[in-house]
C-alpha positions, 0 to 999 in steps of 0.5 A: 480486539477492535480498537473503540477508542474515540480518538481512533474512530476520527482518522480516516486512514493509514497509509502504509509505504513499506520495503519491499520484503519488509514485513509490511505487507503483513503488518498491514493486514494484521492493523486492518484486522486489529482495527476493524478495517479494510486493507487497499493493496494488491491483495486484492487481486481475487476481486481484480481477476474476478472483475477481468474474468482471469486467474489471480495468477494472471493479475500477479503476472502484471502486478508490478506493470502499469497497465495491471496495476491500473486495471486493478486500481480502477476495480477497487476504485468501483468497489469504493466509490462507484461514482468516481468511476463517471469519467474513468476510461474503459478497461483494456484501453490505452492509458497515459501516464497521465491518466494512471496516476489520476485513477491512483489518485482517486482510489487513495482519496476515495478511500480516505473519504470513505474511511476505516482503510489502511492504505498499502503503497501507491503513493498514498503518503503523498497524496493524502500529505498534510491531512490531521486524519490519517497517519502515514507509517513507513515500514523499512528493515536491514538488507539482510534480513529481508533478502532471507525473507525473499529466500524463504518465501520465494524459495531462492537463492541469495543471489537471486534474492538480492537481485529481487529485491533490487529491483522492487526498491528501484520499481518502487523509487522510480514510481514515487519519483516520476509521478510525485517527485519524492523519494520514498525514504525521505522521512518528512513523508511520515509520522512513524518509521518503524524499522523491523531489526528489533520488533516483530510485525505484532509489536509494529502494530501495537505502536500504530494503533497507539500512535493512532490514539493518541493522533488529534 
């Protein structure tokens, strides 16, 4: 069921920084449904491959490398606004670091200024800080409980698991640390935390869209 509330229909955004294998993902998904909106995260790789004319299983493969994650970010930067891609540098060119985060910074505020989008990672909870219309959720939960996570969704082992999960919190630490000097769990980035050890990703949600009406 939507959300109709007045108060619910002013926020521009959600910006959703999660754990990795913490549920997020899936909370996400679940809120932009419950709320009527459009999800921006990798996801949306199906409209990335058909954009590259590649597989999806090639746009995974680079999911987590800069130069994919930046083919994709300007693809969905296109299908949001198309204006904001005048000055954007052809696909399949060699990027900057640089220029890589000026195209994460313009999918994030296009977005936002689009509206009715929850926001998925890419350092949105920086980019969009301090703005009264969006509300910047973290979603974190016990080791343990998203290495069993890693172990039933990629069909691995403990160690490989935990290993996994090494090195996507590192991925995730070192990109919000090198392009914006923060860390990911540094509280004072959100409004909400939600920690998974005790609610489950329905319950998750039922809390964001109360916060959400209740936000000024």
């Amino acid at each position: 069921m939507n959300e109709r509330l007045e108060t619910v229909n002013e926020m521009r955004a959600v910006t959703l920084s999660r754990e990795y294998a913490s549920g997020g993902g899936e909370i996400a998904v679940h809120l932009a449904q419950r709320l009527g909106w459009r999800v921006i995260d990798h996801a949306i790789v199906e409209r990335a491959a058909r954009a590259l004319g590649t597989s999806q299983e090639e746009v995974e493969a680079h999911d987590e490398h800069a130069e994919g994650v930046l083919t994709r970010l300007l693809n969905d930067l296109q299908y949001i606004d198309p204006t904001a891609m005048a000055s954007a540098p052809p696909l399949g060119a060699a990027l900057s670091d640089e220029a890589y985060r000026d195209a994460v910074k313009r999918i994030v505020r296009a977005a936002a200024a689009r509206g009715q989008a929850v926001i998925v990672g890419r350092g949105s909870q920086v980019l969009l800080a301090g703005r009264r219309d969006v509300l910047r959720v973290r979603i974190i939960a016990p080791l343990e409980q998203r290495i069993a996570a890693v172990m039933q969704r990629e069909g691995v082992d403990r160690q490989e698991a935990a290993s996994r999960l090494r090195t996507k919190d590192r991925e995730r630490t070192r990109y919000l640390e090198t392009g914006y000097h923060r860390k990911p769990g540094d509280s004072h980035l959100y409004d909400l935390v939600l920690n998974l050890s005790r609610i489950d990703p329905a319950s998750a949600v039922n809390i964001i869209c109360l916060t959400l009406r209740h936000e000024q």
